[in-house]
Structures are given as C-alpha cells and as structure tokens.
C-alpha positions in Angstrom: -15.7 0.8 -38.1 -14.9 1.0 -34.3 -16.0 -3.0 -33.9 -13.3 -4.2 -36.8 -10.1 -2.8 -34.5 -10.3 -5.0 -31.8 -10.2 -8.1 -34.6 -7.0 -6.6 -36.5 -3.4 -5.9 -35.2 -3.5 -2.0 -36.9 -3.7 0.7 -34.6 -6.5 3.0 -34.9 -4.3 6.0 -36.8 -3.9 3.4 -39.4 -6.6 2.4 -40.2 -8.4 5.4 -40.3 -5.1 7.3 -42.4 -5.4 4.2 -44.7 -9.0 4.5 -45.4 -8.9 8.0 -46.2 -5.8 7.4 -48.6 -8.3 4.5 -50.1 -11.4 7.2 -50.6 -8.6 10.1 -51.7 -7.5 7.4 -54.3 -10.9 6.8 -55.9 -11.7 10.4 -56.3 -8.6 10.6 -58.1 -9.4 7.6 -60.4 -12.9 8.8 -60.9 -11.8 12.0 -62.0 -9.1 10.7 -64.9 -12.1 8.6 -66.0 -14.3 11.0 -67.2 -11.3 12.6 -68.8 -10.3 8.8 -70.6 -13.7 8.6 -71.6 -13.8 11.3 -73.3 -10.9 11.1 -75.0 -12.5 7.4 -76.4 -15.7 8.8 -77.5 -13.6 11.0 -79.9 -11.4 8.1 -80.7 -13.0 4.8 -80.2 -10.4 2.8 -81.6 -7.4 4.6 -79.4 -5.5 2.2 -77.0 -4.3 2.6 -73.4 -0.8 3.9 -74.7 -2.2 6.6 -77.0 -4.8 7.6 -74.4 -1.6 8.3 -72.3 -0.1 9.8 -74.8 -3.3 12.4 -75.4 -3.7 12.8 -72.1 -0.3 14.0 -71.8 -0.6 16.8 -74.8 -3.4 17.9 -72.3 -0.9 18.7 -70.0 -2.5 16.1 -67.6 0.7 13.8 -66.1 -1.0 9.8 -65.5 1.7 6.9 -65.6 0.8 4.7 -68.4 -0.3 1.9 -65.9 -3.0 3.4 -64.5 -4.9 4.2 -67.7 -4.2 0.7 -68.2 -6.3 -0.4 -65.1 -8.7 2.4 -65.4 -9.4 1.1 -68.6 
C-alpha cells in the first residue's frame, strides 16, 4: 500500500486511519447480516422496515437505511 501514496495527495495517517475505518465498517455490516438473515428465514416475506423493526425488539439499535442496503 506504500507504492499508492506517492500517486495520491492523502497523507499517510489518512490513508491508513481510513482503511481501517473501511475494514472496522465491514465487520460491522457482516455481523448485522447474519442477524437480518435470520430474522428472514423465520419470516421470508418481512421487509426492510419490519426487519428494523424486529431487530429493534431485540434490543439491537441499526438505522433503517442500513438494513435497507444490507438487504
């Protein structure tokens, strides 16, 4: 990843803090997927607003827009 700084105008604190906020990001989104997906396979015909919704009564707090892209 060394060779791409010289190309772009970050510094090399950015980039790297940005990647990691990039890789923390995905864990997070991999981790409420499992959790949407099962919520589907009990109720296939369930929407991104009432998979928010039952996510919720879990006590797990997700903004309606990112199940949306999830899903």
């Amino acid at each position: 990843m060394d060779e791409i700084l010289p190309y772009t105008s970050l510094k090399r604190s950015t980039f790297y803090y940005q990647a990691q906020r990039i890789n923390r990001r995905k864990n997070k989104d991999e981790e409420l997927l499992k959790l949407i997906k099962e919520v589907k396979s009990k109720h296939p015909c369930f929407g991104y607003r009432t998979v928010t919704l039952k996510l919720r009564s879990q006590g797990i707090k997700v903004n309606h827009k990112r199940v949306s892209r999830i899903m």
